[in-house]
N, C-alpha and C positions, 0 to 999 in steps of 0.2 A: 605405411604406418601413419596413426593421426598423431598429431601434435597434443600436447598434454592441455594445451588450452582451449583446445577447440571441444573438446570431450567436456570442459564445463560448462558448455553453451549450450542455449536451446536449438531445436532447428529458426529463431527467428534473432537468434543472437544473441538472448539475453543470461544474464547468469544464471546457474538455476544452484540452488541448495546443496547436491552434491558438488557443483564446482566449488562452494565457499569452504564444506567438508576437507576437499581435496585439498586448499590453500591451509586452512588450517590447524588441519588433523595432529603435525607434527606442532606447533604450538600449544595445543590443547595436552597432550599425550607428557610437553616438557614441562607446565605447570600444574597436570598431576602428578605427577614425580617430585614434583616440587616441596608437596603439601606437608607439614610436617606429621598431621593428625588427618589422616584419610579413611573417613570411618566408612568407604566401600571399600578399600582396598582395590581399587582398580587402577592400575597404570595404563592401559591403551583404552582409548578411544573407540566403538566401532562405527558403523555406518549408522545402522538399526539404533543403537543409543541415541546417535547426534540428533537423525531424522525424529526419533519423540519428544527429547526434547524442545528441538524448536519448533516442532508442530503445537506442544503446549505451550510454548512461549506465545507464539500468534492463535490463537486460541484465546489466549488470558488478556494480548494486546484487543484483539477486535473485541472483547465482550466491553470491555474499557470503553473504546470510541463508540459503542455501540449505545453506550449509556450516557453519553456525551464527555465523557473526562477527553485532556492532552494526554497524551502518551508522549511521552518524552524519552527519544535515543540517548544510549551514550554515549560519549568520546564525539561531543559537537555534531551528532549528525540529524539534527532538528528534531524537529515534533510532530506531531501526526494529529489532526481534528477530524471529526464530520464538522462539515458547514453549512453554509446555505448562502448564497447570493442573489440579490434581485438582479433578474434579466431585464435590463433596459436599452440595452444596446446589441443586443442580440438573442436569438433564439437557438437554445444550443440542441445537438444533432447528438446520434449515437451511432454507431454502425450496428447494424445486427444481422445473422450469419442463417441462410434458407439454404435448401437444396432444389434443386432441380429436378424434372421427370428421369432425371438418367442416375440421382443420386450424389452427384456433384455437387459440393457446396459452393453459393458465392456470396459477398456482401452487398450489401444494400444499404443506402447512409436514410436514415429515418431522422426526421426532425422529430426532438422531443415536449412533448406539450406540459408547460410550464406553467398555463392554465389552471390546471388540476392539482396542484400545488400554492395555489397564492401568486404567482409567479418567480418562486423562486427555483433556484438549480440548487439540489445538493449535492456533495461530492467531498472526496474524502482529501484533505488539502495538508501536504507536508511541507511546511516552514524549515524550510533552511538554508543555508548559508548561499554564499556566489559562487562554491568551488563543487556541490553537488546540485546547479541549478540543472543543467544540461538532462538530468535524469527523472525519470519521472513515479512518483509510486501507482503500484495497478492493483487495484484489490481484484481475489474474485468474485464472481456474480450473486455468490452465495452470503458473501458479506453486505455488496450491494445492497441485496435485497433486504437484508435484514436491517438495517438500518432505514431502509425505506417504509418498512414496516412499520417501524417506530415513528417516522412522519405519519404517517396515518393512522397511525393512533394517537395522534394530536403532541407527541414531545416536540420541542421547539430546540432547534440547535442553536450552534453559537453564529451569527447575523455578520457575515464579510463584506458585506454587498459596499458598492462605491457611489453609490445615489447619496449616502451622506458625506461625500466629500471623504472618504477613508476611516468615517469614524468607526472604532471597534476593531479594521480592519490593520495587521501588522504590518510592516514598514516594506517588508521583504516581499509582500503579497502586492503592494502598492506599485513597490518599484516593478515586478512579473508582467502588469498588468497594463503598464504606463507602455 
């Protein structure tokens, strides 16, 4: 029999959206009940509901970052940018995933050319606190791109880079990087 916490993990260990479902199905299901004017009339929660909603939720978040706005968590859990830094002290790399003549996949670290941008690195940079530094946010590829798009069509993001001494750049990004 699996343990009830290991069923919200990925296979790589990370949480995945029905594990967060799972933690807070019974919260959600006690402040519908709660409501005093509930014009769905719904007291349970189900899967399929939660999953659309937060699928629009990040949906509405990345058209956001995508345009350059912060998106800002609640309940203290920072903020979310596209950025840009100038690489001057390094050339940053990506991993990207081939297969093989046998159909096996494996990784390969590609240096990414910085060149073809100005020399900047974009990337999507979540601000917060010292108590969720340990964790990192991962967009997918699809957001990636589309944000990349947007560099290429000449939008300018907001400028983190440390060549000027931190100017521009936040305090908590400063201390990251020191």
């Amino acid at each position: 029999m699996q343990d009830k916490t290991t069923k919200s993990l990925d296979r790589h260990g990370f949480v995945t959206l029905k594990g967060v479902f799972d933690e807070a199905k019974d919260s959600i299901d006690k402040d519908l009940n709660s409501l005093s004017k509930n014009p769905t009339r719904i007291k349970r929660i189900t899967w399929r509901m939660f999953s659309l909603i937060m699928r629009e939720y990040f949906k509405i978040m990345f058209r956001e970052l995508i345009n350059g706005y912060t998106f800002v968590w609640l309940n203290k859990f920072g903020s979310l940018n596209v950025v840009k830094t100038m690489c001057t002290r390094y050339n940053p790399s990506t991993f990207k995933v081939y297969k093989d003549e046998d159909g096996k996949p494996y990784v390969k670290k590609v240096k990414f050319d910085v060149n073809k941008y100005g020399g900047y690195w974009h990337f999507i940079f979540w601000d917060v606190g010292k108590k969720w530094r340990q964790y990192r946010f991962d967009a997918d590829i699809k957001f990636k791109r589309a944000f990349m798009e947007q560099v290429d069509n000449g939008f300018e993001y907001l400028d983190h880079s440390l060549y000027k001494d931190g100017q521009g750049a936040s305090d908590t990004y400063i201390f990251k990087v020191k």
